[in-house]
C-alpha positions as CSV (number, residue, x, y, z in Angstrom):
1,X,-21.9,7.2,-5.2
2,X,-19.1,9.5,-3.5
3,X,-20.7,12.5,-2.0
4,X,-19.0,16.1,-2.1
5,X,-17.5,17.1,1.3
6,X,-16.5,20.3,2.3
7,X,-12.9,20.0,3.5
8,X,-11.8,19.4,7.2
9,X,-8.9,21.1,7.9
10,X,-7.3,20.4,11.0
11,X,-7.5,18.0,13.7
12,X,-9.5,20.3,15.8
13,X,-11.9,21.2,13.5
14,X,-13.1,17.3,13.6
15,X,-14.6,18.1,16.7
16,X,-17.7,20.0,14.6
17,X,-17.8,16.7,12.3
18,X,-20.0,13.9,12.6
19,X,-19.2,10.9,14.9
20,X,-19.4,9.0,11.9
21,X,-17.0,11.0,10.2
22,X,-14.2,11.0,12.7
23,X,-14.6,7.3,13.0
24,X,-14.5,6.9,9.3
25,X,-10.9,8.8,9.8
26,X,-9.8,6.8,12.5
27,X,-10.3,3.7,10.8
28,X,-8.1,5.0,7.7
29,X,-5.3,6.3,9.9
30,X,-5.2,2.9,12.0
31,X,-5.0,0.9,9.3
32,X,-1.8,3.0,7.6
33,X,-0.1,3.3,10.6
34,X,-0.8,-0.5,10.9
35,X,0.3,-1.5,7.7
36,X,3.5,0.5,7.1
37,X,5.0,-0.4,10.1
38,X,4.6,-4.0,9.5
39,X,5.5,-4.3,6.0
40,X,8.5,-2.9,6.3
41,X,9.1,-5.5,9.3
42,X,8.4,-8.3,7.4
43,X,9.6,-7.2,3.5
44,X,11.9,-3.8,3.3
45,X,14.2,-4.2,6.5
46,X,14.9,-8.3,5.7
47,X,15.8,-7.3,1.7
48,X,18.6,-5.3,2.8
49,X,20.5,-9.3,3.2
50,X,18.7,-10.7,0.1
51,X,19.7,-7.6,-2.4
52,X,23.1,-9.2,-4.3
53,X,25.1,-5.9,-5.0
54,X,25.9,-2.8,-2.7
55,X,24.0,-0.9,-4.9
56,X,20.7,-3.1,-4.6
57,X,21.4,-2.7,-0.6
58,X,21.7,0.9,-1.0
59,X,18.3,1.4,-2.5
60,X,16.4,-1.4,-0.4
61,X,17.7,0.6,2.5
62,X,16.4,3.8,1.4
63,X,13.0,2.1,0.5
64,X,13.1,1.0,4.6
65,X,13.7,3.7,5.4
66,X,11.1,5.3,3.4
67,X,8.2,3.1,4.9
68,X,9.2,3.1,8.3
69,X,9.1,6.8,7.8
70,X,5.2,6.6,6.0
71,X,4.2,4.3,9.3
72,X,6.2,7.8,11.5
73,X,3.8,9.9,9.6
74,X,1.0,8.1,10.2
75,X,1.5,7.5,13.6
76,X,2.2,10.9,14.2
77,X,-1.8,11.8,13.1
78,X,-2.6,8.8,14.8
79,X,-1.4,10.5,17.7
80,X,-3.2,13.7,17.3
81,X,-6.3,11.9,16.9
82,X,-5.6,10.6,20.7
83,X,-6.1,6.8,18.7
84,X,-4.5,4.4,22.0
85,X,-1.2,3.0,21.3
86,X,-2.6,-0.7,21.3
87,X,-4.7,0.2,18.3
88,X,-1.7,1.1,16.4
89,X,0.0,-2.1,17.3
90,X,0.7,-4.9,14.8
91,X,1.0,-7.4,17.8
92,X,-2.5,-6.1,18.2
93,X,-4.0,-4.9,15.1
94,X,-3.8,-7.3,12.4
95,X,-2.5,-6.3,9.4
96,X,-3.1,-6.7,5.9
97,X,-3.3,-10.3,4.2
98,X,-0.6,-9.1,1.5
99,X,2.1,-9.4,4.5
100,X,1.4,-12.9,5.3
101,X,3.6,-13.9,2.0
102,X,6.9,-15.7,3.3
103,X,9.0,-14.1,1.4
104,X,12.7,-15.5,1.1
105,X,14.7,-14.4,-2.1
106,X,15.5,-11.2,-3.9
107,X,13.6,-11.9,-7.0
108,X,10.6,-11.8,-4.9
109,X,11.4,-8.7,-3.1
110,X,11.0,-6.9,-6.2
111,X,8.4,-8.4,-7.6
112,X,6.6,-7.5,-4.1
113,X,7.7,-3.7,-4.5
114,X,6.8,-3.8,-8.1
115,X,2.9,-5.3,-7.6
116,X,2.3,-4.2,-4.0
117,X,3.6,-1.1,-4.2
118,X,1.4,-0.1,-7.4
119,X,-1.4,-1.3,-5.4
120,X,-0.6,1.3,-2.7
121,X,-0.2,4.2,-5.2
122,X,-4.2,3.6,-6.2
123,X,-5.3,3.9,-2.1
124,X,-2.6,7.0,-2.2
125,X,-4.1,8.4,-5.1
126,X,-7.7,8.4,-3.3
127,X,-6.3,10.0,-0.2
128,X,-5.0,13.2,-2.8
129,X,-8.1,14.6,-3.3
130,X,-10.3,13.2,0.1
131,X,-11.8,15.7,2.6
132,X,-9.3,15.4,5.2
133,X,-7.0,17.6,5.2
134,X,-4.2,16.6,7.3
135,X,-4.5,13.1,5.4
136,X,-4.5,14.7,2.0
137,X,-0.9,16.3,3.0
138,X,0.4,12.6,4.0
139,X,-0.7,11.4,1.1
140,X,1.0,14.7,-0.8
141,X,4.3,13.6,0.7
142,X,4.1,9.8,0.6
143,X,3.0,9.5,-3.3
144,X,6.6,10.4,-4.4
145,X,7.5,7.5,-2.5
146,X,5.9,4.9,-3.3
147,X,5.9,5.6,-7.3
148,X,9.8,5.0,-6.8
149,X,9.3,1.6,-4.9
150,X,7.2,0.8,-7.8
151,X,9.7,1.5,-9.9
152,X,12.4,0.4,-8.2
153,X,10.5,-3.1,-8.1
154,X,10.2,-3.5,-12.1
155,X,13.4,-1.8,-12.6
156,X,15.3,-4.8,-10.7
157,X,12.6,-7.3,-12.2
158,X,13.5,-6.1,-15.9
159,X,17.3,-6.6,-14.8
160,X,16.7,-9.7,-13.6
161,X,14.7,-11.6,-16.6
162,X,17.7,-10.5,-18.5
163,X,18.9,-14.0,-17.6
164,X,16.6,-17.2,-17.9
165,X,17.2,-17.9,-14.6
166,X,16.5,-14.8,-13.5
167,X,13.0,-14.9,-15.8
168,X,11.7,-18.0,-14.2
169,X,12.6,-17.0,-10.6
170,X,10.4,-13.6,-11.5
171,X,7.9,-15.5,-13.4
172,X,7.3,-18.3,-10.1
173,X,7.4,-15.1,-7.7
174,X,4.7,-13.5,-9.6
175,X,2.5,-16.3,-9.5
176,X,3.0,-17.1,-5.8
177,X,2.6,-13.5,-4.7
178,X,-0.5,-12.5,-7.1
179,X,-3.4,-14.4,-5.4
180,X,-2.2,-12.2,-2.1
181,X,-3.0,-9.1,-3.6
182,X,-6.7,-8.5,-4.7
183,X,-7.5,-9.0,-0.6
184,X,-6.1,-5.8,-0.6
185,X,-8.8,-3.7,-1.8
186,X,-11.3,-5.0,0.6
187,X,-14.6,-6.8,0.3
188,X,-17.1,-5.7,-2.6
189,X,-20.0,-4.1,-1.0
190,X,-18.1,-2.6,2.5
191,X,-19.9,-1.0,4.3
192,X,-16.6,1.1,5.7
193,X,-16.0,1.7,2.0
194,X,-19.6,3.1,2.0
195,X,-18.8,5.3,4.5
196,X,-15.4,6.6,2.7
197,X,-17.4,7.7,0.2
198,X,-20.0,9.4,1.7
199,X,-17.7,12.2,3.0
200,X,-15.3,12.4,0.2
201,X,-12.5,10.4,2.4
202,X,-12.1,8.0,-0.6
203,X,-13.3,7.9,-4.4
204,X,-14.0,4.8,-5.4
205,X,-15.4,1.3,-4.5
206,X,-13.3,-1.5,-3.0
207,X,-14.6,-3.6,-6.5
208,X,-13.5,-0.7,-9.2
209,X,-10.4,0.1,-7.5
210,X,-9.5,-3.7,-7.3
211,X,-10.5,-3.7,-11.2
212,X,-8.0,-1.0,-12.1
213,X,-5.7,-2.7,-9.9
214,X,-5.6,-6.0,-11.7
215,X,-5.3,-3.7,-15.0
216,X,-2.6,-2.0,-14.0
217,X,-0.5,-4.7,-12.6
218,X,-1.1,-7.1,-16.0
219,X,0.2,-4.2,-18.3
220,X,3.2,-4.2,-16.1
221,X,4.1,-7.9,-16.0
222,X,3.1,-8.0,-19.8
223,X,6.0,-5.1,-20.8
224,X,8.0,-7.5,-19.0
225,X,7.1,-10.4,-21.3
226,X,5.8,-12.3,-18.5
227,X,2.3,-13.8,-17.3
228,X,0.0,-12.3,-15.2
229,X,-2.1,-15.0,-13.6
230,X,-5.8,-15.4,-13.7
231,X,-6.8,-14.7,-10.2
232,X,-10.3,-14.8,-8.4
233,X,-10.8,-10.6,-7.7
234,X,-12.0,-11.3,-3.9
């Protein structure tokens, strides 16, 4: 059950917190700073080539530009927290399983922003409302964001299924990149997620957040006419 927290609001108030409780913040902020910098390596900054029209360049750039600007924020706290530069490293930390996809076409560059992106608005949307202050601003700033990449992501899939070509080529990407994503929530039964909860730093469990995920993303690839495929959740 998530516990009420009274709000910590700065940096240097942490220092009255419990050990567990600044570790639980570490933890978060790690794996953000982590995870922003690296997707944007591996998936927004090599879409620039793949997008087919100066326009679809324009906005992939923007969307780079955008997460390597979410990692900068992060980082930035990271920093404050006194978290060593190692930690913060990809080459060091790894990151999440949902960037391990070798991506290599257009059609699956938006089907990547249009699923994994909607999986980062639901940890964003815990982050709104968690004790932390300084990580309820990032999040504040950063939803905006990410909402467009959504967007963004069905917006060029819808385009492209306006061909049969460009269907199937959304369709295929969609079933290759689904079985990356439930990973994403974590393991049912975490203790870190146990943690989260106790001081308010996070809402829900890894399992329900990974339920509304799967919700979500079938309602969008079904108002696309298109197949969501059965998955295992974890």
């Amino acid at each position: 059950m998530t516990s009420e927290y009274h709000e910590v609001k700065t940096v240097a108030d942490l220092a009255s917190e419990p050990a567990e409780y600044r570790e639980a913040i570490t933890k978060i902020v790690i794996s953000h700073t982590v995870n922003e910098l690296y997707g944007a390596q591996v998936f927004d900054e090599p879409a620039i080539a793949l997008a087919p029209t100066p326009y679809a360049k324009w906005l992939t750039c923007r969307i780079a530009m955008e997460e390597y600007h979410h990692h900068v924020r992060f980082k930035a706290l990271a920093d404050d927290l006194q978290v060593p530069p190692e930690a913060t490293d990809p080459k060091q930390k790894r990151p999440l399983s949902i960037f391990g996809f070798p991506m290599k076409s257009w059609p699956e560059f938006c089907v990547i922003k249009m699923l994994a992106d909607l999986a980062e608005i639901l940890q964003v949307e815990d982050l709104l409302h968690c004790s932390f202050v300084p990580l309820r601003n990032i999040g504040r700033v950063t939803m905006p964001e990410e909402k467009f990449h959504a967007a963004f992501g069905k917006d060029f899939c819808t385009e492209l299924c306006k061909t049969e070509e460009g269907r199937a080529a959304v369709q295929r990407a969609i079933d290759d990149y689904a079985p990356y994503l439930p990973k994403f929530f974590g393991a049912a039964g975490s203790k870190n997620n146990e943690t989260y909860r106790k001081y308010a730093l996070k809402a829900r469990r890894n399992e329900q957040m990974r339920e509304d995920f799967l919700s979500r993303a079938r309602s969008v690839v079904e108002s696309l006419g298109l197949r969501f495929p059965e998955i295992a959740e974890a």
